[in-house]
C-alpha positions as a Markdown table, in Angstrom:
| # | Residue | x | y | z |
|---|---|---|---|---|
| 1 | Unk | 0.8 | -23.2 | -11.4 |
| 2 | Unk | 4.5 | -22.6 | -11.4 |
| 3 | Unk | 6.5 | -25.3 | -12.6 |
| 4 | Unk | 9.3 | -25.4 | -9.8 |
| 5 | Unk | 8.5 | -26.5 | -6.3 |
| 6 | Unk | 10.7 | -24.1 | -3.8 |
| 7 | Unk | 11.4 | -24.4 | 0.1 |
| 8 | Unk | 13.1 | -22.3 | 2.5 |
| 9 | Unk | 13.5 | -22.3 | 5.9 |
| 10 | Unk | 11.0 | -19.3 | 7.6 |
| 11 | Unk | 13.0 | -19.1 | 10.9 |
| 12 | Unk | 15.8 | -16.9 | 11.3 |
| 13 | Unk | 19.4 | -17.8 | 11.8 |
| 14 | Unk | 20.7 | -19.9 | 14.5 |
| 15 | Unk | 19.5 | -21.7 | 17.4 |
| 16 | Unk | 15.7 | -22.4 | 17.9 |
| 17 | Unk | 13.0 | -24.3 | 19.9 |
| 18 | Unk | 11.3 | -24.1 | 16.5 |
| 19 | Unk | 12.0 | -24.3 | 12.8 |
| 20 | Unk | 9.4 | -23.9 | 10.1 |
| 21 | Unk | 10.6 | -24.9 | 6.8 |
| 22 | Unk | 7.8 | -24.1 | 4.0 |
| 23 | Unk | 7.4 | -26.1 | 0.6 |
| 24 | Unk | 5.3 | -24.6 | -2.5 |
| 25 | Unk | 4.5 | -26.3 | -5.6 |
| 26 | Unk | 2.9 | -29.2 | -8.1 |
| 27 | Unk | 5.3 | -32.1 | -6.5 |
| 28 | Unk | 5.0 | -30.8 | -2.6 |
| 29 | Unk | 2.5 | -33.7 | -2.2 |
| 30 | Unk | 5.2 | -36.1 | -3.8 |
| 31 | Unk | 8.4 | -34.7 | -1.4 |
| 32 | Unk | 6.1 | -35.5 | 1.5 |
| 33 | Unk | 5.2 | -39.0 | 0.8 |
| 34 | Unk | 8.9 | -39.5 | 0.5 |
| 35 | Unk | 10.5 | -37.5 | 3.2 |
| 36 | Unk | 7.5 | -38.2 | 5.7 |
| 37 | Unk | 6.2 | -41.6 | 4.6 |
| 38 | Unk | 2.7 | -40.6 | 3.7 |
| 39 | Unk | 0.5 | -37.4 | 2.3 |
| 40 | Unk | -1.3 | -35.9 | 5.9 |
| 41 | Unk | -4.8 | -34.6 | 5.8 |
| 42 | Unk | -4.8 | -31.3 | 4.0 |
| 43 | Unk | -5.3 | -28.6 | 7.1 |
| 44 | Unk | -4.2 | -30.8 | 9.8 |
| 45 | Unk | -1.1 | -30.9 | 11.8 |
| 46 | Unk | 0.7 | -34.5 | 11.9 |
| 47 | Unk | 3.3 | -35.9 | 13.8 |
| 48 | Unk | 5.6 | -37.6 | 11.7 |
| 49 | Unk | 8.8 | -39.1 | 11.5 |
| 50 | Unk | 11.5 | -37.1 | 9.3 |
| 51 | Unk | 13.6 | -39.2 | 6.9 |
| 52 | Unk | 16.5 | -39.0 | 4.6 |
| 53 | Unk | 15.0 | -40.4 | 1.0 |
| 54 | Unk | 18.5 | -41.1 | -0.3 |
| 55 | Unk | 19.5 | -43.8 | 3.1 |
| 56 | Unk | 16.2 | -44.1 | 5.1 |
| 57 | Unk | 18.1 | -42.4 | 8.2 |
| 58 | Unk | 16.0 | -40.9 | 10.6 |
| 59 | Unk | 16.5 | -36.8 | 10.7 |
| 60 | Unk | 13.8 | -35.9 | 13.3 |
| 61 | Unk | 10.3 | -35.9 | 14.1 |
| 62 | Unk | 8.4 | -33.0 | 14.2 |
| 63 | Unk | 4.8 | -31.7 | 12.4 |
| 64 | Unk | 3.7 | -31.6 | 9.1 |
| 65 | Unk | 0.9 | -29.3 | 7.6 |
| 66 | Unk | -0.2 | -29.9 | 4.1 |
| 67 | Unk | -3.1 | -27.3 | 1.8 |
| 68 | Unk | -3.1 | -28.4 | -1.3 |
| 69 | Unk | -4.0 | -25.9 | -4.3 |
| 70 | Unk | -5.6 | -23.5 | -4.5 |
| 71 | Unk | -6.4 | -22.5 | -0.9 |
| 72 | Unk | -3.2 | -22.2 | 0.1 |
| 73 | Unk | -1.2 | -19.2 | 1.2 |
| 74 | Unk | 0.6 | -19.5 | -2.1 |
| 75 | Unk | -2.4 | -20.8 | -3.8 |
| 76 | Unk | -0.4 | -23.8 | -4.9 |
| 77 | Unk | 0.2 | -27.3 | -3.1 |
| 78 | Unk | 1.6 | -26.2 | -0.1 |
| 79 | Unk | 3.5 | -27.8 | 3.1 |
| 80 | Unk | 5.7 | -26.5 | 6.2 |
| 81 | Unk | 7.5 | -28.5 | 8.4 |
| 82 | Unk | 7.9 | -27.7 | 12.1 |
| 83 | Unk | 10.8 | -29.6 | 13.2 |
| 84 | Unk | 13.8 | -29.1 | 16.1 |
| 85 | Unk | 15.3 | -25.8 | 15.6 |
| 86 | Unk | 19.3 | -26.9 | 16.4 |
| 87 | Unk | 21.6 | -25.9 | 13.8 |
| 88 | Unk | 22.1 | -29.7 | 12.8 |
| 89 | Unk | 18.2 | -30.4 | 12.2 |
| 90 | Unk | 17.9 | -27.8 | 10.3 |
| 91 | Unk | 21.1 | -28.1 | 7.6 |
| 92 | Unk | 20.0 | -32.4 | 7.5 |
| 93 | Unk | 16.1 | -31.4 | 6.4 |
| 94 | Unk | 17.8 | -28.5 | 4.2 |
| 95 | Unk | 19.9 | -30.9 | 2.4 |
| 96 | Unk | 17.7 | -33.7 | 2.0 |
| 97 | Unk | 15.1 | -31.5 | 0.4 |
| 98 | Unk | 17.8 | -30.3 | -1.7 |
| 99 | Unk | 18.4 | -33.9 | -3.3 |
| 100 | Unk | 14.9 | -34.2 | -5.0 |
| 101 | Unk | 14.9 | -33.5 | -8.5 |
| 102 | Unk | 12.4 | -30.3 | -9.5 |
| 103 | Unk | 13.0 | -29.1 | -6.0 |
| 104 | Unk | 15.0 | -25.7 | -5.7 |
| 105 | Unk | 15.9 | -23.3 | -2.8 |
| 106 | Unk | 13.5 | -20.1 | -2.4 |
| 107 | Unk | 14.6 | -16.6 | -3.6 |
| 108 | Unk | 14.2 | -13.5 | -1.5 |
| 109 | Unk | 10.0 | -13.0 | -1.7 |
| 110 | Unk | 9.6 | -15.9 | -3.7 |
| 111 | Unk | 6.3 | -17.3 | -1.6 |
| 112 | Unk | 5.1 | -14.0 | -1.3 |
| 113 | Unk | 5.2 | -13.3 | -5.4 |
| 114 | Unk | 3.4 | -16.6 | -5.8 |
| 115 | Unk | 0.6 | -15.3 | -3.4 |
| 116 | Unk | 0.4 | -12.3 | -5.6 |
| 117 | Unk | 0.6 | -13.9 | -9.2 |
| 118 | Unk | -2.0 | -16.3 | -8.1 |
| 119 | Unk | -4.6 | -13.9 | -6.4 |
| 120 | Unk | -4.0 | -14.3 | -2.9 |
| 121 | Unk | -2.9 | -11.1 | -1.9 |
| 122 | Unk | -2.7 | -7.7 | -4.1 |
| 123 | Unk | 0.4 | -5.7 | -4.2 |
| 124 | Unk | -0.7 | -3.0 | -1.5 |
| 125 | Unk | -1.1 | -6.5 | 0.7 |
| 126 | Unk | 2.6 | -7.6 | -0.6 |
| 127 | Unk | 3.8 | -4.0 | 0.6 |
| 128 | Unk | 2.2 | -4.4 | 4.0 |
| 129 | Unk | 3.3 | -7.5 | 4.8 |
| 130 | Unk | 7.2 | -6.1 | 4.2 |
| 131 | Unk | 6.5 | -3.4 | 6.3 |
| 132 | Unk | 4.8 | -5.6 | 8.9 |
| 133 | Unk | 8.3 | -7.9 | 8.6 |
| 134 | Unk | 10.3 | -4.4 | 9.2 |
| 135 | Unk | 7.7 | -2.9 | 12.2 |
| 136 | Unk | 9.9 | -1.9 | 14.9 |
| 137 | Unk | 7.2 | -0.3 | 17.1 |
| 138 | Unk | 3.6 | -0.6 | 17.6 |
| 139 | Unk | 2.0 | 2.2 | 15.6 |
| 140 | Unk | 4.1 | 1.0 | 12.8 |
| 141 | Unk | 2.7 | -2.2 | 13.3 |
| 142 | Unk | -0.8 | -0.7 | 13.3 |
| 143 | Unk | 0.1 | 0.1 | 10.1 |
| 144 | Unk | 1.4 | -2.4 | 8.2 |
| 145 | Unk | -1.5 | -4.6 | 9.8 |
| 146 | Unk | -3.7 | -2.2 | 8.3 |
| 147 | Unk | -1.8 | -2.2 | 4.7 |
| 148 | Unk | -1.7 | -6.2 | 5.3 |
| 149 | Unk | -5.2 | -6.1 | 5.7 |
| 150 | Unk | -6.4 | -4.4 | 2.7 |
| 151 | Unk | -7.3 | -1.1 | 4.0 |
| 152 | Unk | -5.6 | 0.3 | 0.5 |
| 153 | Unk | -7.3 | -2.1 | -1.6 |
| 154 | Unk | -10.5 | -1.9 | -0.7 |
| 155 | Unk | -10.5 | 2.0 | -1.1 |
| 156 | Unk | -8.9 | 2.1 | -4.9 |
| 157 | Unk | -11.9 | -0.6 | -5.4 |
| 158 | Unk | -14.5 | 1.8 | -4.4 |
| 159 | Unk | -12.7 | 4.6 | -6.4 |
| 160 | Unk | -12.7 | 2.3 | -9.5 |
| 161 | Unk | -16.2 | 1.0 | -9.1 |
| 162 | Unk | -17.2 | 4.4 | -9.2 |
| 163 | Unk | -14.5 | 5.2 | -12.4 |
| 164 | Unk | -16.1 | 2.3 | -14.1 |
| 165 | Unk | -19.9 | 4.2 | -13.8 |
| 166 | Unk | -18.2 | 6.8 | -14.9 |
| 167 | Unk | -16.9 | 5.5 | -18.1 |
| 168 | Unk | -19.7 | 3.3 | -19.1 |
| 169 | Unk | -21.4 | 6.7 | -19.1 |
| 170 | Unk | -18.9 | 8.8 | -21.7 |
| 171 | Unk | -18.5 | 5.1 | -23.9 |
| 172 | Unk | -21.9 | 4.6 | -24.1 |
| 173 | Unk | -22.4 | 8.5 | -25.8 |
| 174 | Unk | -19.1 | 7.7 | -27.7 |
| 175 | Unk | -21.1 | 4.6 | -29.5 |
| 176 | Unk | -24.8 | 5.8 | -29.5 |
| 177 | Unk | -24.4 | 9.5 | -30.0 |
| 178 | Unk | -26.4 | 9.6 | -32.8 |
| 179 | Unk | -29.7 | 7.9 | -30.7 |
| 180 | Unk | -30.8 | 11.9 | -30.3 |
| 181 | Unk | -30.3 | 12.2 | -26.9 |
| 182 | Unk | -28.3 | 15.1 | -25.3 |
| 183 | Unk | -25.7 | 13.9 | -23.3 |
| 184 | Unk | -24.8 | 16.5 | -20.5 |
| 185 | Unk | -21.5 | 16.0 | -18.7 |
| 186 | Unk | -21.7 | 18.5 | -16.2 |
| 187 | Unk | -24.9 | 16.8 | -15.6 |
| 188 | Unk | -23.8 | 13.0 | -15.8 |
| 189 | Unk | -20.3 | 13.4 | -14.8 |
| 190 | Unk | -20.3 | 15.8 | -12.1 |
| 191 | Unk | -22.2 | 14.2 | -9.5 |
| 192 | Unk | -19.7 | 11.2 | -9.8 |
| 193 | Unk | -16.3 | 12.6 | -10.4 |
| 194 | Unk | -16.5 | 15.7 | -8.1 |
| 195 | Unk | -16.9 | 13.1 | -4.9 |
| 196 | Unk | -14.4 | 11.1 | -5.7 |
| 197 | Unk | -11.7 | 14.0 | -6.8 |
| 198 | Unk | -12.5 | 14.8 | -3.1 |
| 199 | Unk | -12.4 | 12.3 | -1.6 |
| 200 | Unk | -8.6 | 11.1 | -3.4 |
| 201 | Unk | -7.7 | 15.1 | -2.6 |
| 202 | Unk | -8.2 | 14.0 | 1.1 |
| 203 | Unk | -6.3 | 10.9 | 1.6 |
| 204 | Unk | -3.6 | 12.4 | -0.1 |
| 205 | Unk | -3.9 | 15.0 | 2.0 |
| 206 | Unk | -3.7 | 12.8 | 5.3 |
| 207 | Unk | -1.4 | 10.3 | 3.5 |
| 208 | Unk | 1.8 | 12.4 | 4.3 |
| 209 | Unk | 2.0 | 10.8 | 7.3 |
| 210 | Unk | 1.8 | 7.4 | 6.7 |
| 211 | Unk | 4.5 | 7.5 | 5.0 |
| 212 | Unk | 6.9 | 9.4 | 7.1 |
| 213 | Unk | 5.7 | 6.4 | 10.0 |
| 214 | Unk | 7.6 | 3.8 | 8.1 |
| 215 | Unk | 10.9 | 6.0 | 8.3 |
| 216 | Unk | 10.3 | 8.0 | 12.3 |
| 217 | Unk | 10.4 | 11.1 | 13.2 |
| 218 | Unk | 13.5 | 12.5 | 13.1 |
| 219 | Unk | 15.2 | 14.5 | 16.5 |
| 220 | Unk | 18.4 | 16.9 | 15.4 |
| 221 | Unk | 20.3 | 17.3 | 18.8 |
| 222 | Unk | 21.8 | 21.1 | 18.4 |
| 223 | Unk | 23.7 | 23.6 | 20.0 |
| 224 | Unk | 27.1 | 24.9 | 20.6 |
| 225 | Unk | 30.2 | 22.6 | 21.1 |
| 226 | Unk | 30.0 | 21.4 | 24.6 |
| 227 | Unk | 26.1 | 22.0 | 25.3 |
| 228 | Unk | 25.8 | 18.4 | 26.5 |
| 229 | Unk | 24.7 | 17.1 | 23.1 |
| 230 | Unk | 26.4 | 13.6 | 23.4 |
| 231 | Unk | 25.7 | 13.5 | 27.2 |
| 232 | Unk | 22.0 | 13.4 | 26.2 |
| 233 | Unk | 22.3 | 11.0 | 23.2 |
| 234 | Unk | 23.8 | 8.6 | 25.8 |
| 235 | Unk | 21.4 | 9.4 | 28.4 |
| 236 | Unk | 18.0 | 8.8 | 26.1 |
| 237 | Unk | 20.1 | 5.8 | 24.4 |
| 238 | Unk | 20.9 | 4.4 | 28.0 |
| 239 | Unk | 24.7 | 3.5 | 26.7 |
| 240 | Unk | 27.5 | 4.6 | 25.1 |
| 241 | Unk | 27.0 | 5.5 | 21.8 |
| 242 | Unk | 28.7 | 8.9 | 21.9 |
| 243 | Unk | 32.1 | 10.3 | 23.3 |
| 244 | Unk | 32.2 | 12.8 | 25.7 |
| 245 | Unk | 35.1 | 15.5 | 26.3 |
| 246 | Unk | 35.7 | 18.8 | 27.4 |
| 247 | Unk | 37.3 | 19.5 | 24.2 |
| 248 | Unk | 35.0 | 21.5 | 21.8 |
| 249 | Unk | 34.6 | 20.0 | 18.5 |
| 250 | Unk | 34.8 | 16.3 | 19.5 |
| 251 | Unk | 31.8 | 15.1 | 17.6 |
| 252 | Unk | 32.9 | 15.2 | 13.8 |
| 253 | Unk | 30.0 | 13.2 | 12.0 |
| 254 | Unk | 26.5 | 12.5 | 12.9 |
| 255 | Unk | 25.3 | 9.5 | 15.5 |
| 256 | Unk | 21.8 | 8.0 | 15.7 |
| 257 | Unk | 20.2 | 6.4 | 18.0 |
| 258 | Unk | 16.5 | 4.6 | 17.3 |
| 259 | Unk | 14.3 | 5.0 | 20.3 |
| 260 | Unk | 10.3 | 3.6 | 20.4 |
| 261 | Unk | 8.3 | 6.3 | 21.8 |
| 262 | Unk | 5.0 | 5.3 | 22.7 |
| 263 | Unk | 4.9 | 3.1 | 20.1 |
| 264 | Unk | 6.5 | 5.7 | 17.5 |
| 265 | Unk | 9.5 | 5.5 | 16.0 |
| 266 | Unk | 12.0 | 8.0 | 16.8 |
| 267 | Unk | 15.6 | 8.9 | 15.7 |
| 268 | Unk | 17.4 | 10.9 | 17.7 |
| 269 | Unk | 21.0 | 12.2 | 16.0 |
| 270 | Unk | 23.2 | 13.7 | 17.9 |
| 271 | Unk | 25.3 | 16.2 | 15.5 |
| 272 | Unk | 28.6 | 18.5 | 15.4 |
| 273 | Unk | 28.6 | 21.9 | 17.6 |
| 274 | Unk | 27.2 | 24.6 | 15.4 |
| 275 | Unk | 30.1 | 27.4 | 15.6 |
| 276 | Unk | 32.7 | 29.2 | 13.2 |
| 277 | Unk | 34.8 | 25.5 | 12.5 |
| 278 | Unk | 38.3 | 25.3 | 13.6 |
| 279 | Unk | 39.6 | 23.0 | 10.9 |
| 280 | Unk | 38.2 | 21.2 | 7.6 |
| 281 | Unk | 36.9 | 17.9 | 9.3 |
| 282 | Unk | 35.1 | 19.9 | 11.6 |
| 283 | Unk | 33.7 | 22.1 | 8.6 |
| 284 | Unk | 32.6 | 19.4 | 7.1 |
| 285 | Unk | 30.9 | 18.3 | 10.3 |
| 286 | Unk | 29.1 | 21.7 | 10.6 |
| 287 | Unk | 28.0 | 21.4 | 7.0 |
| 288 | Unk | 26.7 | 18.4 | 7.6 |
| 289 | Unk | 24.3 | 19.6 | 10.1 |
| 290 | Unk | 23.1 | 22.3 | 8.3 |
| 291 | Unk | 22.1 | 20.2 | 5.4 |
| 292 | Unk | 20.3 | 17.4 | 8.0 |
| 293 | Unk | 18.0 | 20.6 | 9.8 |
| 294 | Unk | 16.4 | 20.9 | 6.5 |
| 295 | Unk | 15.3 | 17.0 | 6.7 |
| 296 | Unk | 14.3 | 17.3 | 10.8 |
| 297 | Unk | 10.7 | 17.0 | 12.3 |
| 298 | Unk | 11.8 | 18.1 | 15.7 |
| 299 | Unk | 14.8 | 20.3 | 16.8 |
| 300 | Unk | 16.3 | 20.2 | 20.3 |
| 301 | Unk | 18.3 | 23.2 | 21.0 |
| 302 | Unk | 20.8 | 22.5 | 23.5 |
| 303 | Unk | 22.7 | 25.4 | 25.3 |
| 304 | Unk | 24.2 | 25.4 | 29.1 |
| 305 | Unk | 21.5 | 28.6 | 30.6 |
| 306 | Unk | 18.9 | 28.3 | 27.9 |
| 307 | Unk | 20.3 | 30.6 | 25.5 |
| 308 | Unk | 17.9 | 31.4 | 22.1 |
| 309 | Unk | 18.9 | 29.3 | 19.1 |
| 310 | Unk | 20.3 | 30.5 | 16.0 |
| 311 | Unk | 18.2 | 30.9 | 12.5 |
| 312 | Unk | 17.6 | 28.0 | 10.9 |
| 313 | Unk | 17.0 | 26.4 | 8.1 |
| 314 | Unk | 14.4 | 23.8 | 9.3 |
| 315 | Unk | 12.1 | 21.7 | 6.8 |
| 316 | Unk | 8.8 | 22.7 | 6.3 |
| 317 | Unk | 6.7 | 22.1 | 9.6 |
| 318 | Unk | 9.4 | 21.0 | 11.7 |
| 319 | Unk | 9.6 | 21.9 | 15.4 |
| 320 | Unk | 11.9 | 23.8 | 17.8 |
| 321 | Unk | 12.5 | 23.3 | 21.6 |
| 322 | Unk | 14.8 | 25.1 | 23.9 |
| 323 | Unk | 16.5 | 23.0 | 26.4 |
| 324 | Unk | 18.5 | 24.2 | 28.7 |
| 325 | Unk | 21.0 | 21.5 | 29.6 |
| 326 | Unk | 23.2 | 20.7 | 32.9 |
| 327 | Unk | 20.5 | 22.1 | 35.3 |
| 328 | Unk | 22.0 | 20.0 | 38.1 |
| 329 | Unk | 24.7 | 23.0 | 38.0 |
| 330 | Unk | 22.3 | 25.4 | 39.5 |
| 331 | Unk | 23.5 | 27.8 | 36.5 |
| 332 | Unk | 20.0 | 27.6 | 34.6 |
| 333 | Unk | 17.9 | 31.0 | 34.2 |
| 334 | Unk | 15.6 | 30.1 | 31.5 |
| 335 | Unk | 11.8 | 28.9 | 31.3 |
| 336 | Unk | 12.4 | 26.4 | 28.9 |
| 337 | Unk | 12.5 | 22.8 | 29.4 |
| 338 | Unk | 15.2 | 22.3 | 31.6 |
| 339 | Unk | 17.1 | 19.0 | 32.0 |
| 340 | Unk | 20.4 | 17.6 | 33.8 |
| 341 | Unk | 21.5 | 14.2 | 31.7 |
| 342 | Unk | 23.6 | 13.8 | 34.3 |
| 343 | Unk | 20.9 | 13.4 | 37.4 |
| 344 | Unk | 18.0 | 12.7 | 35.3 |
| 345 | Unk | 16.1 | 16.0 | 35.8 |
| 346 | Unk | 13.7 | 16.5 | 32.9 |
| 347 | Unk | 14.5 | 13.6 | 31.2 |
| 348 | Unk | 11.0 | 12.3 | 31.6 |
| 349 | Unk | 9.5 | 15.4 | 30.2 |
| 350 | Unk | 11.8 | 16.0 | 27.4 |
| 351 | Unk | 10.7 | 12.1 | 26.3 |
| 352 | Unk | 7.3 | 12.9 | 26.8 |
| 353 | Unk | 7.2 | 16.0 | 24.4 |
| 354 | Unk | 9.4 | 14.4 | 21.8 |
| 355 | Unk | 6.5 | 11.6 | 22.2 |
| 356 | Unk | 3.6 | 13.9 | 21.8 |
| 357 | Unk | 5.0 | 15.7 | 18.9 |
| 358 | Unk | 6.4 | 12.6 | 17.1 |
| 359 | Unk | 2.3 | 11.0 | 17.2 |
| 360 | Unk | 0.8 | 14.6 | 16.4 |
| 361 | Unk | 2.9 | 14.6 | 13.1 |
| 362 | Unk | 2.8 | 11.1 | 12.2 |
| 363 | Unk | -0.6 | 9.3 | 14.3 |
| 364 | Unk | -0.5 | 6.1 | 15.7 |
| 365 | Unk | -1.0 | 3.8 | 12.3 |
| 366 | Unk | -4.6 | 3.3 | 13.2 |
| 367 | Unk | -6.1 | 5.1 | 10.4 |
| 368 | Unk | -3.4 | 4.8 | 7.4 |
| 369 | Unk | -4.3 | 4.5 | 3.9 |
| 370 | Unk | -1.0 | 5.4 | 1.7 |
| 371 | Unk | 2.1 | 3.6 | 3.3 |
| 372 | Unk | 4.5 | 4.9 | 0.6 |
| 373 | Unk | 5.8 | 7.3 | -2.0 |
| 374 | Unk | 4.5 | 5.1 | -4.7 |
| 375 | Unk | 0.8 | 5.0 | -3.4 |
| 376 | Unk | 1.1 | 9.1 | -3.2 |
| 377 | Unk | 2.4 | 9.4 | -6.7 |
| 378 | Unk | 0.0 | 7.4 | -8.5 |
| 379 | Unk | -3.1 | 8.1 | -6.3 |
| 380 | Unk | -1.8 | 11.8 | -7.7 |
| 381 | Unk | -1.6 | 10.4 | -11.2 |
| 382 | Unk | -5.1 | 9.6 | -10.7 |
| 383 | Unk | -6.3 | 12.6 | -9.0 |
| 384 | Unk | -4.7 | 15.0 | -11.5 |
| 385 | Unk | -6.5 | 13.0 | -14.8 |
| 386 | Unk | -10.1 | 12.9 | -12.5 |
| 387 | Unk | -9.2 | 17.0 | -12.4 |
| 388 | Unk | -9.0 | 17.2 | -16.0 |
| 389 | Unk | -11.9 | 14.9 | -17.0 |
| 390 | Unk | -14.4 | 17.4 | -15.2 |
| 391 | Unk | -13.3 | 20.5 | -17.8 |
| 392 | Unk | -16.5 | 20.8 | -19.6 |
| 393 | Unk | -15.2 | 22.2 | -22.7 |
| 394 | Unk | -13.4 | 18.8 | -23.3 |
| 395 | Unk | -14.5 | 16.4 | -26.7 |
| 396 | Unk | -15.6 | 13.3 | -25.1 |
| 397 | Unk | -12.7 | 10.8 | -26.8 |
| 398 | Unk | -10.3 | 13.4 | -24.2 |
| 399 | Unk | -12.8 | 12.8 | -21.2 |
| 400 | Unk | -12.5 | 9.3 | -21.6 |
| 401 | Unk | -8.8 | 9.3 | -22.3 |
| 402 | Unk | -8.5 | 10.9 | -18.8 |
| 403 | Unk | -10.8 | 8.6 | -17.0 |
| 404 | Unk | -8.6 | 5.4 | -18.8 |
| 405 | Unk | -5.1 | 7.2 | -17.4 |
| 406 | Unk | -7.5 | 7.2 | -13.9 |
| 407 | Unk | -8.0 | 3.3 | -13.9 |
| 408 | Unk | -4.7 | 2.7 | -15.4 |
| 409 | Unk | -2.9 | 4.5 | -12.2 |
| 410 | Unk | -5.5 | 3.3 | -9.7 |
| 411 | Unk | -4.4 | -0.9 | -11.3 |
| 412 | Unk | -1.0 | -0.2 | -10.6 |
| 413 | Unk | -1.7 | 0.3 | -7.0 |
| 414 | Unk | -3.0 | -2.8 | -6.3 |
| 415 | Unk | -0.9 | -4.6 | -8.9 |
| 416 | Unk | -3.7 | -4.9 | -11.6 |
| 417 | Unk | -1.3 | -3.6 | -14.4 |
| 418 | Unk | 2.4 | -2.3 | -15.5 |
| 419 | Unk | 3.9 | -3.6 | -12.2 |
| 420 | Unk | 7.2 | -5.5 | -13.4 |
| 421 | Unk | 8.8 | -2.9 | -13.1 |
| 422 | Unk | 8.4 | -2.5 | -9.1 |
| 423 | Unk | 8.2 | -5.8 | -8.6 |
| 424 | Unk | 11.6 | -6.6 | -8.3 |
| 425 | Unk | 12.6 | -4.1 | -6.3 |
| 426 | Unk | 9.3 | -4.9 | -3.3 |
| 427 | Unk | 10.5 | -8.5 | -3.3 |
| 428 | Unk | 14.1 | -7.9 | -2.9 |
| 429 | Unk | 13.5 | -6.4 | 0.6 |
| 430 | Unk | 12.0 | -9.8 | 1.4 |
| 431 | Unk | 13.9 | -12.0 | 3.5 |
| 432 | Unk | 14.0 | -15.8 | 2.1 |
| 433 | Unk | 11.3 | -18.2 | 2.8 |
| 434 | Unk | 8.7 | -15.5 | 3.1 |
């Protein structure tokens, strides 16, 4: 049990119906007797009055929830505190909380590290619950529900149960080889280890995806200056984000705009005119552009009758769609998709296929095992030692070196081992009093 108590308020900023202040730690039951007047029934709401300790004034009344250790979110004595969410409230209930010896202010993530160090959530869980705080759409939400709910946890403990077989199997031969019997790898080993190099090969293989979901698909609006570029950012943004002139060259630097596409998050970036650059801030504008193609799911080339789009230098798997802009002019001889930003024409079905394209390449969440780079780098870890533990020419002590580096990268997954390092940086993203 840690030996701090800690609070923070859980509600955001400003004015609220509602604020939920939470409390973890040994003297929780102690603050409430004072601030409240008495100790509620663990797991039942109470309606209490709210007082200052130091003068006896009255703060507010509100409800009080109480779990004492260790089922508890935080697996410690724990309380929360729904009170009036006005400004005033809030800073009063704050303060007096402050006054009480042993009793500190959260950190960033603090409650959440104390669910982890005491057991009641795994460091995959930890991760999906940030994401889940971050989700601006409902496929990423899918996901981090998923993540939240131990999707990735409960697959790296079927791959170690399996690793575990495994290397009961080699240690045993390592400590009895001389009990006559002929131990057989390709025979033991294979029908184990060859499954589960599989079945890691695979998630890794669908895991790409995941991962890109937390960040969006990315949309690179391109053509030559004047195209109607910025028209259309403003149009899909439905305001002003961009300016719009007749003079070539106007956008410099690189705009986004975050749209929700069925549920997937999109980024649409409206970018500098691709063309021979007139002066060294429009250079670097151009050079800008070029660089961002290469990191681009989807490109929209944008050109006034459909003209065919330059080479470029797109990222690996990434898209290209011909639009031929300003189709309200009557100028447009092209098949492609043709839209008028300034009507409205084709808007709808430029939306559409950036939204069918966007949940081809990155699915809806629903199915999401690896959520980040550092799931895909040590589920790699552990497929690449699995690979090398199945080389039948290998001395045993080797085989079960590799299968130890296995468990080792599969622990640090789910926060088993070596995970100071990362910790810090997971619970910094948190925002205090969660």
């Amino acid at each position: 049990m840690s030996i701090e108590t800690i609070f923070a308020s859980a509600t955001g900023a400003g004015r609220a119906a509602i604020a939920v202040i939470r409390l973890s730690g040994p003297i929780v039951g102690a603050v409430l007797e004072r601030i409240a007047g008495r100790l509620p029934e663990p797991r039942s709401a109470h309606y209490a009055r709210l007082a200052d300790p130091r003068s006896g004034e009255t703060i507010d009344r509100g409800l009080i929830l109480y779990f004492p250790a260790p089922n508890s979110p935080t697996g410690e004595d724990y309380a929360e505190l729904q009170i009036h969410g006005g400004r005033a409230v809030m800073r009063a209930v704050l303060t007096a909380l402050s006054a009480f010896s042993g009793l500190r202010e959260a950190q960033p993530g603090e409650f959440a590290r104390r669910s982890l160090a005491n057991g009641k959530m795994d460091l995959s869980q930890v991760e999906g619950l940030a994401d889940l705080i971050e989700a601006e759409t409902e496929c990423q939400r899918r996901q981090a529900i998923r993540a939240l709910g131990g999707a990735l946890r409960k697959q790296v403990e079927s791959w170690r149960e399996i690793l575990i077989r495994a290397l009961a199997l080699v240690e045993a031969e390592l400590d009895f080889s001389d009990e006559g019997d002929v131990f057989e790898p390709a025979t033991a080993l294979h029908p184990l280890l060859a499954p589960l190099l599989e079945d890691m090969s695979a998630v890794l293989a669908n895991g790409a995806a995941s991962e890109r979901l937390r960040d969006g698909f990315v949309v690179l609006l391109l053509g030559q200056p004047n195209a109607g570029k910025s028209t259309l950012l403003n149009a899909l943004a439905r305001r002003d984000v961009a300016i719009v002139s007749p003079v070539p060259g106007t956008t410099r630097d690189m705009i986004e705009v975050h749209l929700d596409l069925g549920g997937v998050p999109v980024t649409l970036v409206d970018t500098a005119g691709l063309r021979e650059a007139k002066d060294e801030i429009e250079r670097i504008g151009v050079e800008r552009t070029r660089a961002r193609i290469a990191e681009a799911d989807l490109l929209l080339w944008l050109s006034e009758k459909g003209a065919d789009a330059p080479e470029l230098a797109a990222a690996e798997g990434a898209e290209l769609i011909r639009v031929a802009t300003k189709a309200d002019l009557g100028n447009c001889t092209s098949d492609d998709l043709a839209i008028s930003a300034r009507t409205g024409f084709g808007i709808e079905r430029l939306l559409d296929e950036m939204a069918a394209r966007a949940r081809q390449r990155l699915g809806d969440g629903s199915t999401a095992v690896l959520t980040r780079e550092r799931h895909r780098r040590l589920i790699q870890e552990a497929r690449d030692a699995i690979e090398a533990s199945l080389d039948l020419g290998k001395p045993l002590e080797f085989v079960a070196d590799d299968l130890r580096v296995t468990g080792r990268a599969l622990g640090r997954i789910v926060g088993a081992v070596d995970v100071e390092d990362v910790l810090d940086a997971i619970f910094s993203q948190f925002c205090i009093g969660k």
